[in-house]
C-alpha positions in Angstrom: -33.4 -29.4 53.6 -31.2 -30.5 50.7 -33.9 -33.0 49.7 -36.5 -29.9 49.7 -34.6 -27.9 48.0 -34.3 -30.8 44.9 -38.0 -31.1 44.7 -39.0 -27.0 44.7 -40.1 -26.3 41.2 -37.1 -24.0 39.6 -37.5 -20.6 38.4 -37.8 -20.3 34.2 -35.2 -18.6 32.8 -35.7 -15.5 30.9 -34.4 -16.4 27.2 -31.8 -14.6 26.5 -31.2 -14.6 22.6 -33.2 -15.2 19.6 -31.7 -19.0 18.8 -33.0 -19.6 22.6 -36.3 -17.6 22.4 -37.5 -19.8 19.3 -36.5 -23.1 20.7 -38.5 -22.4 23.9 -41.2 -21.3 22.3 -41.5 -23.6 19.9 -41.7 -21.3 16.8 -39.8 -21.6 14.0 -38.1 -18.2 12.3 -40.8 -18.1 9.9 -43.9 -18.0 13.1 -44.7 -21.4 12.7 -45.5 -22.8 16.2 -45.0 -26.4 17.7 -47.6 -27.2 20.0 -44.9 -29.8 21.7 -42.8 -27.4 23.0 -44.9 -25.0 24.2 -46.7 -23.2 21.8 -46.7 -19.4 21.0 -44.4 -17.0 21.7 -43.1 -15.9 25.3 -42.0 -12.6 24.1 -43.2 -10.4 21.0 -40.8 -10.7 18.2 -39.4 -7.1 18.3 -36.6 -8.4 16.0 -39.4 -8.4 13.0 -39.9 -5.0 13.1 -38.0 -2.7 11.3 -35.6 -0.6 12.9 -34.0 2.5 12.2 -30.7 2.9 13.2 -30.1 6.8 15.2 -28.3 8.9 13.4 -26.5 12.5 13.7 -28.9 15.1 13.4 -26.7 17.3 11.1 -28.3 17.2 7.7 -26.7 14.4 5.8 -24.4 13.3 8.0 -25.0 9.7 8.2 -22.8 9.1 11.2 -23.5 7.5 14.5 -25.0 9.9 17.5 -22.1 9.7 20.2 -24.2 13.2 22.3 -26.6 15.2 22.2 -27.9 13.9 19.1 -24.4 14.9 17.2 -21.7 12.8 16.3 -18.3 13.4 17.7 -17.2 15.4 15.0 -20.3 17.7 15.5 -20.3 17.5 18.7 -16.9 18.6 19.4 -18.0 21.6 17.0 -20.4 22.3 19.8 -18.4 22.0 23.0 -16.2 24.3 21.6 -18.8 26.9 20.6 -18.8 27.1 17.1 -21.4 26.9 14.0 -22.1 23.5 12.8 -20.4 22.8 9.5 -19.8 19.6 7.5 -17.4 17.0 8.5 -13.8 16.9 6.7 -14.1 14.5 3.5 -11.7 11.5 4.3 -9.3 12.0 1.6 -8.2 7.7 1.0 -5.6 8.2 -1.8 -2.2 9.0 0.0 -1.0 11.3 -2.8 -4.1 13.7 -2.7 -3.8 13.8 1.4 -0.3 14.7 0.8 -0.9 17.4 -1.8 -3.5 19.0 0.8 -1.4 19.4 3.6 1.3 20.9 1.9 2.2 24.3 2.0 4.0 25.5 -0.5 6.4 28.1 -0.7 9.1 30.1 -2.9 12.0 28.2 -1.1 11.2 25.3 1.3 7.9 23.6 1.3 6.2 23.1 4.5 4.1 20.3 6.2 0.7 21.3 7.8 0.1 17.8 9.6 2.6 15.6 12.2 6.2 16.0 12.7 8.6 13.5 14.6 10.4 14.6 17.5 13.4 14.6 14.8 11.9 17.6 12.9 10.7 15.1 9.8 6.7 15.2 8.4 5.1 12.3 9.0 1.8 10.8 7.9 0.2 7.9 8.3 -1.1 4.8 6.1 -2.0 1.5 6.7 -1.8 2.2 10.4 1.8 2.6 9.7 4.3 5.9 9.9 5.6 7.2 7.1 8.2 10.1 6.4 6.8 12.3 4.1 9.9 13.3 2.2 10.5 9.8 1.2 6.9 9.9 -0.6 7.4 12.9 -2.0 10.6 12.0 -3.5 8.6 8.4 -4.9 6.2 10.2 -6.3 8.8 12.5 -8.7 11.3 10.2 -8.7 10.1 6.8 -8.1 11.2 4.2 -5.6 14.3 5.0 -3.4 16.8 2.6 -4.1 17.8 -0.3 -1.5 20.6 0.9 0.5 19.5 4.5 -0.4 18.4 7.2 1.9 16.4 10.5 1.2 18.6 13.2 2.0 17.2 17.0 2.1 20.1 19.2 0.2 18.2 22.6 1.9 19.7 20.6 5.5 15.7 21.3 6.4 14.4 18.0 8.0 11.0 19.3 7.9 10.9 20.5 3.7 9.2 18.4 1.0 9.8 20.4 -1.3 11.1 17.8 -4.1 13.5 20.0 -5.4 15.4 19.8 -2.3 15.2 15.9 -2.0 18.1 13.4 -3.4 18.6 9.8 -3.1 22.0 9.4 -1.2 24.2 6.5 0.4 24.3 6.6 3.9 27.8 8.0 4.1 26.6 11.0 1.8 23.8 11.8 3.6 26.3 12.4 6.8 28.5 14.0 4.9 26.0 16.7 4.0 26.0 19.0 7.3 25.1 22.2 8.2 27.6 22.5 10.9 29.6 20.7 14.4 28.4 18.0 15.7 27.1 18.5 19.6 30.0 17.8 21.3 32.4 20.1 19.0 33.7 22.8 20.9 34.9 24.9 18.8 31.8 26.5 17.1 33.6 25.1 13.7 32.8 21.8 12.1 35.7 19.5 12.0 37.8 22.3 14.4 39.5 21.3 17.8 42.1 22.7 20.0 45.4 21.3 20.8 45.8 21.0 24.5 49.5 21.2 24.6 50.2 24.0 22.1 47.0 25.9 23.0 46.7 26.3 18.8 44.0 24.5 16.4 43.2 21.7 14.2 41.1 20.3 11.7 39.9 16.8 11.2 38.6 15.2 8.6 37.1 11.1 8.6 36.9 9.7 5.7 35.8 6.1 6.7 38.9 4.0 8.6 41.0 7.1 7.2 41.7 10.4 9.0 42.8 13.2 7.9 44.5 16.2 10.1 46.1 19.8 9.5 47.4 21.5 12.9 49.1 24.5 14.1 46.6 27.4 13.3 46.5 30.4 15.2 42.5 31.2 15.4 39.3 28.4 15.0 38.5 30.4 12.0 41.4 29.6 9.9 41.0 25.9 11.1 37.9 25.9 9.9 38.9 26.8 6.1 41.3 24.7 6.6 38.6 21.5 7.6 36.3 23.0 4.6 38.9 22.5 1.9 39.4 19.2 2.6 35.7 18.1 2.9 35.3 19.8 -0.4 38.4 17.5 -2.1 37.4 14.1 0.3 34.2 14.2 0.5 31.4 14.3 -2.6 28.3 15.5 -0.7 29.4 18.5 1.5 27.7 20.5 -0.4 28.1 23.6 1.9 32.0 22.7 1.4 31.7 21.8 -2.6 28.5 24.3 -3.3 28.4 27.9 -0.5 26.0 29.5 -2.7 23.9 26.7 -4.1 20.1 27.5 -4.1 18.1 26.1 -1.5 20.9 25.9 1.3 19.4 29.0 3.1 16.1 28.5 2.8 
């Protein structure tokens, strides 16, 4: 059986691409034919006839059909019912797709496109992230120094408005706070109660260095208290330094 199977003439391939279909064949890429391996062609040369590649139906859209004849961008127009329209113009430079997408305003400036899930635009480039209010501040400013950060003076994380933007340390951007921290208490930055005297107490770090007053009646006077000293430590509190200073209640 093993022997039979040996001698049984094998079935011929079908030639699966064009390198293979010439050599069995025997034709050359310009149809020449070599009557040593087999003459003419097995298959007609489809590849010699021109092609035209399918394209979106929408008038000069140039882009691949994915449906129906449409694009994706066209066809998603359709699914969802609307009136066929253009596609958006792939704006390249990052400084013009910035400019479009923000919305500006008489106090802080707005961003149209992604946000972080820490309240800062983003937009991408490069298949990379980027924070928007750093670029914005590189294109008025120029390049954020190393060992700088961006720090938004309107205490806004999502405003890119340039005017609001300054190039800080890292201390001074966590100086600059709108108010407690989440695990305060109080209700008043820098403000905690004394346990054994039932009165309150401000608190100030300044680095390795604290600073403390105690033995107020009421939070509120604490908090003046914790105020006046970030305004004389500290040189980026600016709700401390600065309480009417444009842009902080935008």
């Amino acid at each position: 059986r093993r022997d039979a199977l040996l001698l049984a003439p094998q079935r011929r391939r079908r030639p699966r691409t064009l390198v293979e279909l010439l050599v069995l064949s025997g034709t050359s890429a310009h149809g020449e034919t070599d009557p040593s391996r087999g003459g003419p062609f097995l298959y007609p040369p489809t590849w010699e006839k021109p092609m035209t590649k399918p394209l979106c139906s929408f008038p000069d859209c140039g882009m691949k059909p994915r449906a129906l004849g449409l694009c994706s961008a066209h066809h998603a127009q359709h699914l969802r019912g609307q009136t066929l329209r253009p596609r958006r113009e792939v704006i390249r430079d990052i400084r013009q797709r910035v400019e479009s997408k923000t919305l500006r305003g008489e106090g802080c400036w707005a961003w149209s496109g992604a946000h972080a899930n820490t309240g800062y635009a983003q937009v991408r480039e490069n298949k990379k992230l980027h924070y928007v209010h750093r670029l914005v501040y590189a294109f008025h400013n120029g390049s954020v120094p190393d060992g700088m950060v961006v720090d938004h003076k309107c205490h806004n994380r999502g405003c890119i408005n340039p005017e609001h933007l300054q190039a800080v340390s890292p201390k001074q951007n966590n100086e600059n706070r709108s108010g407690p921290a989440r695990n305060n208490t109080s209700g008043y930055r820098g403000v905690y109660r004394i346990t054994r005297s039932g009165k309150w107490g401000a608190r100030l770090k300044d680095g390795p260095t604290v600073h403390r007053e105690e033995g107020f009646a009421t939070a509120a006077e604490a908090a003046k208290a914790a105020s006046r000293m970030r305004a004389t430590i500290f040189t980026n509190s600016l709700l401390d330094m600065h309480p009417a200073a444009p842009g902080d209640n935008d």
